[in-house]
KEMIGU-362123 format. One record per residue (C-alpha): residue number from 0; chain; x, y, z. Coordinates in steps of 0.25 Angstrom, whole numbers. Example, Ala and Ser with C-alpha at 12.3 -4.5 7.8 and 13.67 -1.06 7.14 Angstrom:
BEGIN
<torza = 0 | lumvex = A | east = 49 | north = -18 | up = 31>
<torza = 1 | lumvex = A | east = 55 | north = -4 | up = 29>
This chain:
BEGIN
<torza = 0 | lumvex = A | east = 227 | north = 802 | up = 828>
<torza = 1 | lumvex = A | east = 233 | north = 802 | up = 814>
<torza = 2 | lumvex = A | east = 247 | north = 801 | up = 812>
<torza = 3 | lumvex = A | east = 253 | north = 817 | up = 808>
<torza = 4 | lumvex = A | east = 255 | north = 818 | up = 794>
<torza = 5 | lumvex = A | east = 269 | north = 820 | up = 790>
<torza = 6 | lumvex = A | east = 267 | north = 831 | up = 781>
<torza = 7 | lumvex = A | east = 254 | north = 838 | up = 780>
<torza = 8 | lumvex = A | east = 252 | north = 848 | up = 770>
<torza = 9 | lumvex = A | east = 238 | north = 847 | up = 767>
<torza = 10 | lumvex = A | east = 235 | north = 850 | up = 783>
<torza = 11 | lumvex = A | east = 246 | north = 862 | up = 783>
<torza = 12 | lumvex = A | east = 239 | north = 867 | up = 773>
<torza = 13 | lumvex = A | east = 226 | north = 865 | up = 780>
<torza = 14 | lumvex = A | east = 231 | north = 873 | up = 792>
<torza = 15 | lumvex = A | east = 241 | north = 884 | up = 784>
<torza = 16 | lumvex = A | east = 228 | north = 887 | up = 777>
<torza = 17 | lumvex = A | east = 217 | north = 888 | up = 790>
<torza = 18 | lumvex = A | east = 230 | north = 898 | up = 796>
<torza = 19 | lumvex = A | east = 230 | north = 906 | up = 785>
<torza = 20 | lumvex = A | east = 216 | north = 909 | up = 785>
<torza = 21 | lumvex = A | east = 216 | north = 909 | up = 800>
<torza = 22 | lumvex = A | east = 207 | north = 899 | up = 803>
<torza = 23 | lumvex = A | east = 206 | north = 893 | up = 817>
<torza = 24 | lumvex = A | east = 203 | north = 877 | up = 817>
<torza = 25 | lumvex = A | east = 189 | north = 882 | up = 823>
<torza = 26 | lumvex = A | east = 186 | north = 889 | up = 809>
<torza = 27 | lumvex = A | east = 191 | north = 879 | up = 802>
<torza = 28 | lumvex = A | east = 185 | north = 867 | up = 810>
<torza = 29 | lumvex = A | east = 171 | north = 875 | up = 809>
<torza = 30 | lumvex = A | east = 175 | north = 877 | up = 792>
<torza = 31 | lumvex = A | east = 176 | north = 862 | up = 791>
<torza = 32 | lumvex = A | east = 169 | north = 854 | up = 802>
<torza = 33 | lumvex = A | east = 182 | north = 848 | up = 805>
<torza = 34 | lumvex = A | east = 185 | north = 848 | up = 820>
<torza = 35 | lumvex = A | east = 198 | north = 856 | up = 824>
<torza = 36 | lumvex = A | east = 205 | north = 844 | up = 827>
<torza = 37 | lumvex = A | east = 204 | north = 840 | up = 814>
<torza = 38 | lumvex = A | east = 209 | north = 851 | up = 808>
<torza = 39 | lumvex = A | east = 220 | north = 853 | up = 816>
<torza = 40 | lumvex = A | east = 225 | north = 837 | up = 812>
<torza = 41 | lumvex = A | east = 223 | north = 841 | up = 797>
<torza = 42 | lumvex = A | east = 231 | north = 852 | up = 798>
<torza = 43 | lumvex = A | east = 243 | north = 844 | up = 806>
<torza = 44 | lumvex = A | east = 242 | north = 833 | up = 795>
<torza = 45 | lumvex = A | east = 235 | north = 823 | up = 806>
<torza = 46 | lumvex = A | east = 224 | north = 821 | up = 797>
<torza = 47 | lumvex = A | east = 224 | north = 824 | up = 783>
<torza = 48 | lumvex = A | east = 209 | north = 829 | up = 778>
<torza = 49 | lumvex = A | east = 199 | north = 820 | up = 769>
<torza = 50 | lumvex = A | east = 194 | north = 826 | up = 757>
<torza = 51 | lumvex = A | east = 184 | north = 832 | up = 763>
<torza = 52 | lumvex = A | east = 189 | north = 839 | up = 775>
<torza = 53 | lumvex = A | east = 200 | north = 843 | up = 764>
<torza = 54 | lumvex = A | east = 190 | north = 851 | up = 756>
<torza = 55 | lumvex = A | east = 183 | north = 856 | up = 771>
<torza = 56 | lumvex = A | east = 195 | north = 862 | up = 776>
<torza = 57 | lumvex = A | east = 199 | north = 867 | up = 761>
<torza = 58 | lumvex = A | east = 187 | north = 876 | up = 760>
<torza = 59 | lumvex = A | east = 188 | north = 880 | up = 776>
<torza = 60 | lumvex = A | east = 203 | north = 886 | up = 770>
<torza = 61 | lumvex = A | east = 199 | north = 892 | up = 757>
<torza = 62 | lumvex = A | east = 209 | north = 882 | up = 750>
<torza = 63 | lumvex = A | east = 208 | north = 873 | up = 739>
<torza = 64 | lumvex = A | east = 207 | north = 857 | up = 746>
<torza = 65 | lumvex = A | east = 219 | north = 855 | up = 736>
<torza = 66 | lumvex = A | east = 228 | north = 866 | up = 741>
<torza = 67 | lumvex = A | east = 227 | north = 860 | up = 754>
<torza = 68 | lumvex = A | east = 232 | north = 846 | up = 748>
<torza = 69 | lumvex = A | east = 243 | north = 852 | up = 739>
<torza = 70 | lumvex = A | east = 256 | north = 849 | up = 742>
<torza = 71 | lumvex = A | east = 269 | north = 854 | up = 735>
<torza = 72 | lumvex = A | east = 277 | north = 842 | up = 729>
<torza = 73 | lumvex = A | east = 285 | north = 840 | up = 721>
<torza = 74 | lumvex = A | east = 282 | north = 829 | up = 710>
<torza = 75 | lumvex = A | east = 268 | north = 826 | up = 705>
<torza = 76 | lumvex = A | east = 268 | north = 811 | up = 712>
<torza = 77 | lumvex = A | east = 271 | north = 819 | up = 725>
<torza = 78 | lumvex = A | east = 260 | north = 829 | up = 721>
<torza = 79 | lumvex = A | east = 251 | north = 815 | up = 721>
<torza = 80 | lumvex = A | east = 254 | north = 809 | up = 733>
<torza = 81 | lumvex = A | east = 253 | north = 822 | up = 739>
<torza = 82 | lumvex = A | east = 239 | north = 825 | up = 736>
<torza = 83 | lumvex = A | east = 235 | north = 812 | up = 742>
<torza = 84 | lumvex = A | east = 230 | north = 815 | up = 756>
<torza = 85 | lumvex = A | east = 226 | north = 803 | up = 763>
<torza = 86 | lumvex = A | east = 217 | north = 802 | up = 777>
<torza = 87 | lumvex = A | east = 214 | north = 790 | up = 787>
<torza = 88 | lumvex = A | east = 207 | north = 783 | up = 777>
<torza = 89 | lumvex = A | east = 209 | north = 788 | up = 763>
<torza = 90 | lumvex = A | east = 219 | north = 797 | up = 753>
<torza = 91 | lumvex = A | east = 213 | north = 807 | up = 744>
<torza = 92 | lumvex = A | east = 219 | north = 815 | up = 733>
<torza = 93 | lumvex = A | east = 216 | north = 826 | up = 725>
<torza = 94 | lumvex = A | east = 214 | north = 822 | up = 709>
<torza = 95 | lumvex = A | east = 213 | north = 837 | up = 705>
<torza = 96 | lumvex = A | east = 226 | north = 845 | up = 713>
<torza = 97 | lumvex = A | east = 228 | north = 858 | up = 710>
<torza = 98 | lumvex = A | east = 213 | north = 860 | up = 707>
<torza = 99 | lumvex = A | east = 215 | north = 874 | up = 715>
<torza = 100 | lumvex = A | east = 200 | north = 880 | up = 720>
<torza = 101 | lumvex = A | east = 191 | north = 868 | up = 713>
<torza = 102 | lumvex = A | east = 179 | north = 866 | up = 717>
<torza = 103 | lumvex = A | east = 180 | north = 851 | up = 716>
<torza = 104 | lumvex = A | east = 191 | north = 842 | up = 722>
<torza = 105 | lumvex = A | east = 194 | north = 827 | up = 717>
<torza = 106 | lumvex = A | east = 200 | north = 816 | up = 725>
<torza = 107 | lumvex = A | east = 204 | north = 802 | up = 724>
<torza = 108 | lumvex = A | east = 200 | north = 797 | up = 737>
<torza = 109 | lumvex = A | east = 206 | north = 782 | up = 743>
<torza = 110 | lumvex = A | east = 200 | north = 777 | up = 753>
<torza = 111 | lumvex = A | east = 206 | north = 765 | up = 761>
<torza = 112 | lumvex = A | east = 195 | north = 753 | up = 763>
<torza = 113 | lumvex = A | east = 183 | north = 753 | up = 773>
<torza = 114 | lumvex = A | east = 189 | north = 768 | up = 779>
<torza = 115 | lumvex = A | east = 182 | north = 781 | up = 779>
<torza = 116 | lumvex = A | east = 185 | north = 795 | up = 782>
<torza = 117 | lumvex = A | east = 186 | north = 790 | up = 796>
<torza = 118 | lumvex = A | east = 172 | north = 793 | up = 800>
<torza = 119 | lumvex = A | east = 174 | north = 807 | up = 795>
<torza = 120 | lumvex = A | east = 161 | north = 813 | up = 786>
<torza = 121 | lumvex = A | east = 163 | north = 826 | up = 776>
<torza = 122 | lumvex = A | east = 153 | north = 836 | up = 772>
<torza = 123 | lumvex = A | east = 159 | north = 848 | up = 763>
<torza = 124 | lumvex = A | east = 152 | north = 858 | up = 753>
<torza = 125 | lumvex = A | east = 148 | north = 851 | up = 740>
<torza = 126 | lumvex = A | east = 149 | north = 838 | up = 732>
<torza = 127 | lumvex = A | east = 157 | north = 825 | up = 732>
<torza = 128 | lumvex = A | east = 159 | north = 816 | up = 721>
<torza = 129 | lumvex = A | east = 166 | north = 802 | up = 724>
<torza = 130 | lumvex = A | east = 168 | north = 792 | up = 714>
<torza = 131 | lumvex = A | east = 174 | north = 778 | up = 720>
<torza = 132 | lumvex = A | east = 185 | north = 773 | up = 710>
<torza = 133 | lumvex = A | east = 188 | north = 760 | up = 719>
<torza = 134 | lumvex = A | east = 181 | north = 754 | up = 731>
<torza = 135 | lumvex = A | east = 168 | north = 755 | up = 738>
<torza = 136 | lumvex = A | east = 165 | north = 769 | up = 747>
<torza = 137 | lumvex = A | east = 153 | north = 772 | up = 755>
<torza = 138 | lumvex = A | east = 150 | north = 787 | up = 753>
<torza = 139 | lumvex = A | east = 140 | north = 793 | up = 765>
<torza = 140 | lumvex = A | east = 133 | north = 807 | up = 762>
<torza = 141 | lumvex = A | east = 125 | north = 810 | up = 773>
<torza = 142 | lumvex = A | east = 118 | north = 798 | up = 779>
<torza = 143 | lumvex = A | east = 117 | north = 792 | up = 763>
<torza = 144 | lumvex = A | east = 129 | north = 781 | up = 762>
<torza = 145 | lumvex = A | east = 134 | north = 779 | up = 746>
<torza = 146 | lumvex = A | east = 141 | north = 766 | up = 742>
<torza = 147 | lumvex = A | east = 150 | north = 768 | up = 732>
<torza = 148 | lumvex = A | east = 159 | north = 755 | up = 724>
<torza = 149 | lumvex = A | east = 169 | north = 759 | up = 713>
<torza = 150 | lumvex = A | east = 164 | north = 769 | up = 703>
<torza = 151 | lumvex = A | east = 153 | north = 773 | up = 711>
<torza = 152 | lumvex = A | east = 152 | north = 788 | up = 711>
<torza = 153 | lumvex = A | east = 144 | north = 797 | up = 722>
<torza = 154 | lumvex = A | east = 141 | north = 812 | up = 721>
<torza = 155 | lumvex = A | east = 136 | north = 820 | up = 733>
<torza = 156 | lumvex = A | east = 134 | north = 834 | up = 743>
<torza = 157 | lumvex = A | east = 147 | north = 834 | up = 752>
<torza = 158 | lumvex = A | east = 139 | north = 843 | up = 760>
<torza = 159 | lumvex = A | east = 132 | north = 829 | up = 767>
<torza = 160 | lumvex = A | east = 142 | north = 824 | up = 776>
<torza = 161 | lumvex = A | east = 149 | north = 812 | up = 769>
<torza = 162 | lumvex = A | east = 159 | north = 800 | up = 771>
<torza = 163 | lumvex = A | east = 167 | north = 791 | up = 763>
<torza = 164 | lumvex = A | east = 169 | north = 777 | up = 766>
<torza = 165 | lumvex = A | east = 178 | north = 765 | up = 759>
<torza = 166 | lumvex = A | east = 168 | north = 751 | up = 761>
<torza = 167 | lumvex = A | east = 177 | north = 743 | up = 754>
<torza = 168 | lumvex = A | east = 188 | north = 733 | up = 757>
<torza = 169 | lumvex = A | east = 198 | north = 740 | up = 748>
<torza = 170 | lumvex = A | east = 202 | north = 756 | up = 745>
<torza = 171 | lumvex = A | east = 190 | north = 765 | up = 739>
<torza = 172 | lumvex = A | east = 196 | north = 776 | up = 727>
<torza = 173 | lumvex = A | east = 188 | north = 786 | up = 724>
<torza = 174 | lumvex = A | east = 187 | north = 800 | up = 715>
<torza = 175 | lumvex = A | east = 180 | north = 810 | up = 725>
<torza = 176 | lumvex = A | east = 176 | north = 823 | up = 720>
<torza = 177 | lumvex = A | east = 171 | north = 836 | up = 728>
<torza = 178 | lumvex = A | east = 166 | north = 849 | up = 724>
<torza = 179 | lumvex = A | east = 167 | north = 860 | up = 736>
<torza = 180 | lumvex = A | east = 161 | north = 874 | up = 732>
C-alpha cells in the first residue's frame, strides 16, 4: 500500500467537494469507473489521481480539474511545485492554472523509464493530444499500439480505453493535451 501523503489538498478537495453534494462513494464509484477503494485512497492522499482519473472524478463533482489541484501558496515558485502532482510512476503539471471552466487542459507529463500507469487504462469523453518532447513512449488506444520517439505527435478519441507507457532507458517528457466537453 502507498505510503500517506503528508498533506493532500488535492484528495481533500476531492472528498469536501463529493460531501457537499452528498455523494455516497457508490455514486461516485458508478460516475467514474473507479472502484470505492480507490476513491477512498484519493481522497486520504494514499494515492494521488493520473491525469485522467483527475479529469474523471472532476466532471463526477461539477468542478474544474484545476480547482481540484490549486493550492493556496504563497510565492509563485511554491505555486509551481505545488501544482506538480506526481504518481507511482510519473509527475504531471498543469501548463495552463487558473484556466477556470476550460474545456481543454494542458500538462507536462514525465514519465520515469520503462514504467506505466501501473497497469491502469483510462477512457474519458473526448480527445487527447500528446506531443513527446524527450524519450520514446508506446501509446495503446484500443487494441492499436502507437510508438512515438522525440517530436512525434498523436491525436486521438479518449472515449477508447488507452495507456501510456515510457520504452526507453531514460525519462520520456511530454506536452499532453485533453479536450473534455
Amino acid at each position: 500500500m502507498a505510503k500517506k501523503q503528508e498533506d493532500s489538498p488535492t484528495g481533500k478537495k476531492i472528498k469536501r467537494a463529493r460531501l457537499d453534494k452528498k455523494m455516497s462513494l457508490d455514486a461516485m464509484a458508478n460516475e467514474t469507473g473507479l472502484s470505492k477503494e480507490q476513491i477512498k485512497m484519493i481522497e486520504s492522499g494514499e494515492k494521488t489521481p493520473s491525469v485522467g482519473t483527475l479529469i474523471q472524478l472532476s466532471r463526477a463533482l461539477g468542478v474544474d480539474s484545476y480547482h481540484l489541484l490549486k493550492h493556496e501558496e504563497s510565492t509563485s515558485k511554491e505555486r509551481s511545485k505545488a501544482y506538480t502532482k506526481r504518481t507511482d510512476n510519473y509527475a504531471y503539471t498543469p501548463l495552463a492554472p487558473g484556466a477556470e471552466n476550460k474545456h481543454l487542459k494542458a500538462f507536462r507529463i514525465v514519465i520515469d523509464a520503462e514504467k506505466s500507469h501501473g497497469g491502469v487504462s483510462f477512457c474519458h469523453e473526448g480527445e487527447e493530444f500528446v506531443h513527446v518532447l524527450e524519450g520514446n513512449v508506446n501509446v495503446q488506444v484500443g487494441d492499436h499500439v502507437n510508438s512515438l520517439n522525440k517530436g512525434d505527435s498523436l491525436h486521438f478519441n479518449s472515449g477508447i480505453k488507452h495507456d501510456l507507457k515510457n520504452v526507453g532507458q531514460t525519462r520520456a517528457e511530454l506536452i499532453v493535451v485533453v479536450y473534455a466537453p
